[in-house]
N, C-alpha and C positions, 0 to 999 in steps of 0.2 A: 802515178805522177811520172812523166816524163826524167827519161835518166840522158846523160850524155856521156861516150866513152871518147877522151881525144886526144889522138895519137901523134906525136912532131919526133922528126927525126931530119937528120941532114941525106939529103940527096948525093948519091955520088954518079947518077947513069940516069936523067931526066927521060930520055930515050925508052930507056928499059923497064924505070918503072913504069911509065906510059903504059907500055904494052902487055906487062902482067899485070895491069889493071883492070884495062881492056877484058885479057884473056880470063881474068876471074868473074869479072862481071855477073855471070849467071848465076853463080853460085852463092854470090854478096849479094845478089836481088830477094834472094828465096831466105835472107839471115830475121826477118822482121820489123828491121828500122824502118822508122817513117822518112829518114832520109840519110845518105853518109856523100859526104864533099870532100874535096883535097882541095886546100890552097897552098899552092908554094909563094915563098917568101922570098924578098930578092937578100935574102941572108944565105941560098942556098938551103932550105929547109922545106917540106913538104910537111902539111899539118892535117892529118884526118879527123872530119870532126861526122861522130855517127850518133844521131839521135832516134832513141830508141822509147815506146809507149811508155815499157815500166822498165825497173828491174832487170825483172825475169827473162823476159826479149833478149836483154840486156849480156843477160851471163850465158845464152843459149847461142848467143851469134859467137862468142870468145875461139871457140875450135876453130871455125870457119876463117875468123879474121887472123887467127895466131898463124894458120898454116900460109896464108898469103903475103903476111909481114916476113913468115920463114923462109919462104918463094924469095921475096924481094933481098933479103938478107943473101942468102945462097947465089941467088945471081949475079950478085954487084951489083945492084940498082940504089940503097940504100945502105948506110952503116950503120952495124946493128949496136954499137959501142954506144952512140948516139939516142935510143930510140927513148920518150921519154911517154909515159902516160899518165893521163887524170881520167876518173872519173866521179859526176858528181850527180843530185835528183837536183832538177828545176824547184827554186822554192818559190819564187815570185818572178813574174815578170815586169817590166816596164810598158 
């Protein structure tokens, strides 16, 4: 069943995380998700929402995404005080 892990946090350098998004790209493409999106909010928040087959995808992409939230943390792009996560399994849809 479908899992979802999704990430909100307050933006402080829109510019920055831009570009180390960008620059991870390659490395988030090869994580398993069937897809991951950012929508920022006009609250000043940027919300990653990464949907993955199962589970297991699910806890096998965590290193990958933990080191590029560290990236954006470390930079200034994002405050890491802020970062907030869920995740949950798809149980029905509409």
């Amino acid at each position: 069943m479908t899992w979802y892990r999704i990430s909100k946090s307050i933006v402080l350098d829109a510019d920055k995380m831009e570009a180390i998004a960008k620059d991870s790209r390659e490395a988030v493409s090869g994580l398993g998700a069937d897809s991951i999106e950012v929508a920022t909010g006009e609250d000043g928040t940027a919300t990653v929402i990464a949907r993955y087959p199962d589970k297991a995808s699910m806890e096998a992409a965590a290193e990958t995404a933990k080191g590029v939230f560290m990236r954006m943390f470390d930079e200034g792009a994002v405050d890491p005080s802020s970062l907030e996560q869920w995740t949950g399994e798809v149980t029905f849809t509409f």
